[in-house]
C-alpha positions, 0 to 999 in steps of 0.5 A, spaced: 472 310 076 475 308 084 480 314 083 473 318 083 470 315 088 477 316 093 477 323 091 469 325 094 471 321 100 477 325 101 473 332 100 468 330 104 472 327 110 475 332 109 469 337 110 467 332 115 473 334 120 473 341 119 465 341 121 467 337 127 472 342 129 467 347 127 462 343 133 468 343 139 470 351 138 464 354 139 463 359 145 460 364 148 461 368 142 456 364 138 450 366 144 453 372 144 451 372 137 445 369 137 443 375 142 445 382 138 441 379 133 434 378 137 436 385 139 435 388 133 428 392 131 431 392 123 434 386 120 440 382 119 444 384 114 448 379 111 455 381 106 461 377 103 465 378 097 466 371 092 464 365 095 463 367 102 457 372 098 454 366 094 454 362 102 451 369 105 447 370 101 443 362 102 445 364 109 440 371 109 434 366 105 435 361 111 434 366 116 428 371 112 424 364 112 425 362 119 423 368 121 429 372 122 428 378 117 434 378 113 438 381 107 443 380 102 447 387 101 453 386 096 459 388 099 462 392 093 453 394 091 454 397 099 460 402 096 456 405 092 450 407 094 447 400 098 449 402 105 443 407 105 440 400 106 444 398 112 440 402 118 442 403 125 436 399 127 439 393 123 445 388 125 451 387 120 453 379 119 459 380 115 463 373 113 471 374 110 476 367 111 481 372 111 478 376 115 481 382 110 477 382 103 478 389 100 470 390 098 468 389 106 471 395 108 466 400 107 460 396 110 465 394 116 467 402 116 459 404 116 457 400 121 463 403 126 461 409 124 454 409 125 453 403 131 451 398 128 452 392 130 458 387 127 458 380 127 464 378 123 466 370 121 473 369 119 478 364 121 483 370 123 481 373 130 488 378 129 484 380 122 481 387 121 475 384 120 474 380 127 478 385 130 473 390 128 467 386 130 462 387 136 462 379 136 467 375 133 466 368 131 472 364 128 473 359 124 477 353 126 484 353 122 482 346 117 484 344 110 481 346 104 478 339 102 482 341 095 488 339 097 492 345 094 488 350 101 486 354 095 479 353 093 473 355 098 471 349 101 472 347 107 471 354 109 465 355 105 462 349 109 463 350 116 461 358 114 454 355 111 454 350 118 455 356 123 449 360 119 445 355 120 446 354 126 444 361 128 438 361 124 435 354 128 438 357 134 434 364 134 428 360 131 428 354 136 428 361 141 422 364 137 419 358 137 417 358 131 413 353 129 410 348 122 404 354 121 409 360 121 414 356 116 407 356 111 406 363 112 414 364 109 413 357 104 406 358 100 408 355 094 410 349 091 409 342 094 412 343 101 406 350 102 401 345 100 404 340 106 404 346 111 397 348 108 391 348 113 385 343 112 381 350 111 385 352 105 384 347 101 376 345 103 370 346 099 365 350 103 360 348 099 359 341 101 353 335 100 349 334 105 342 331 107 337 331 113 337 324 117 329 323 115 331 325 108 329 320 103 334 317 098 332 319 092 334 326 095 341 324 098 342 320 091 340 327 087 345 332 092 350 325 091 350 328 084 350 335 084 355 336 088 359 331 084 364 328 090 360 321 090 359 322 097 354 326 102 354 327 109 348 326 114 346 331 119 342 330 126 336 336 128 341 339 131 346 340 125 351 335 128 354 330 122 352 323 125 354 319 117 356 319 112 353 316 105 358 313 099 359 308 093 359 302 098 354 304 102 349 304 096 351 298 093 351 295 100 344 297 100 341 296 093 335 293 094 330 298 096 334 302 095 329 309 095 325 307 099 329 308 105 331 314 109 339 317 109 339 315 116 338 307 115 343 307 109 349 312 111 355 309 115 355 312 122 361 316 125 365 318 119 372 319 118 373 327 121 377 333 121 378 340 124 380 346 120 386 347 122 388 341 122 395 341 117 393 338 110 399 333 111 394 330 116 388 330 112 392 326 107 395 321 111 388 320 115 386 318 108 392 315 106 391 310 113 384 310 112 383 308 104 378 313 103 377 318 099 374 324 102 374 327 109 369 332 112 372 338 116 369 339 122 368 344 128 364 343 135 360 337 131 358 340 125 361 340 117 364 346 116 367 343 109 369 338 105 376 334 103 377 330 097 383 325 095 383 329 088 383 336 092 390 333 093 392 331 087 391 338 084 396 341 089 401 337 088 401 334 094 401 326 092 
């Protein structure tokens, strides 16, 4: 067992190192990079063949959902037929180790016919590739954690890492934001995070007058099913908020008191565009089960802890 333990270290140191190599040879050409690419009006093109293919592919992804148009075009796909979607308004990021994979020829040679744009990653700056490239990004010579230097790992990894570098580069210069990652993430747990406030609430909302008698906000309380009511001001203003506690709070005489003389004053608020991750951990911190949403003073919407629930958040 400890044999499986010291080989996943080593894999792992090794990476490790080959990433700290990776950290001191960057240059002007990873700028230079950076900068072809916010110059292109189309996409960036991504290609590779085997194991450079498989990391180009989560490279494209990466950069598609940071705000980096971006696709994957197989290398072999693009010989017959596929470089009809490599445009001249594109820019081409085309990742080799050796800098001489047979499948990337055609593409290279597409975008030298055409003026397109290169960007090539290989650890060869002599190679065909690089040498072929407008802006050449290379490798740093490392071991291939596999101790045989004839699996892809160590190569792949620094590959992955200088992608990732590229796309949080261009979209800290974009400035893109938590908002902008929802527009690209609206499923699964991690969209709901990142949805707003205004995405989840419902809009038809309890609500009573400050003169309203009990009996009227206890009847809204039951309709509306939330076990909560809000209370308005003359000029529409939320001023309270009615819940379980309050009316246990105030059980004795109970309907013949007005809403304003049983609610809480001062609720708990939150605005509509306010991430939903906000209203939860407002909730969460508060102990409480509900929030009205907010705008100029006055409820525009209502949360609810189950509303929560049912997007997977909690």
């Amino acid at each position: 067992m400890n044999a499986y333990l010291d080989t996943a270290r080593r894999v792992i140191r090794t990476e490790a190192e080959g990433l700290a190599l990776l950290l001191d040879s960057l240059d002007d050409s990873f700028s230079a990079a950076v900068e072809v690419i916010l110059a292109a009006r189309g996409r960036v093109i991504v290609s590779g063949m085997g194991k450079s293919g498989h990391i180009g592919r989560k490279i494209a992804a990466t950069f598609a959902s940071t705000g980096t148009p971006a696709q994957f075009v197989h290398p072999a796909e693009a010989s017959h037929g596929d470089l009809g979607m490599v445009t001249r308004d594109d820019v081409a990021l085309v990742l080799s180790n050796s800098g001489e994979t047979p499948e990337i020829a055609d593409i290279v040679a597409h975008t030298r016919r055409f003026s397109i744009p290169l960007i090539g990653v290989a650890s060869r700056p002599d190679s065909t590739l690089l040498r072929q490239s407008d802006v050449a990004l290379v490798l740093p010579t490392a071991p291939e954690a596999c101790g045989e230097g004839i699996v892809p790992t160590t190569s792949t990894t620094m590959t992955l890492a200088l992608g990732d570098a590229l796309a949080v580069a261009l979209m800290e210069h974009r400035h893109f934001t938590p908002e902008h990652f929802r527009t690209f993430h609206p499923g699964g747990k991690l969209g709901a995070r990142l949805a707003k406030v205004g995405d989840l609430m419902h809009a038809d909302i309890p609500l009573v007058a400050e003169d309203a008698p009990m009996s009227e906000a206890l009847l809204t309380i039951s309709q509306k099913g939330f076990g909560v009511t809000g209370v308005i001001g003359a000029d529409g203003a939320l001023v309270g908020i009615i819940t379980d506690g309050d009316l246990r709070r105030n059980m004795d005489g109970l309907l013949a008191r007005k809403a304003a003389e049983v609610m809480t004053k001062n609720p708990r608020t939150i605005a509509p565009d306010a991430l939903s991750e906000a209203a939860l951990a407002e909730m969460q911190g508060r102990k409480i089960t509900s929030l009205f949403v907010v705008e100029a003073g006055k409820p525009v919407g209502f949360l609810h802890i189950h509303d929560f629930l049912r997007s997977g958040m909690v």
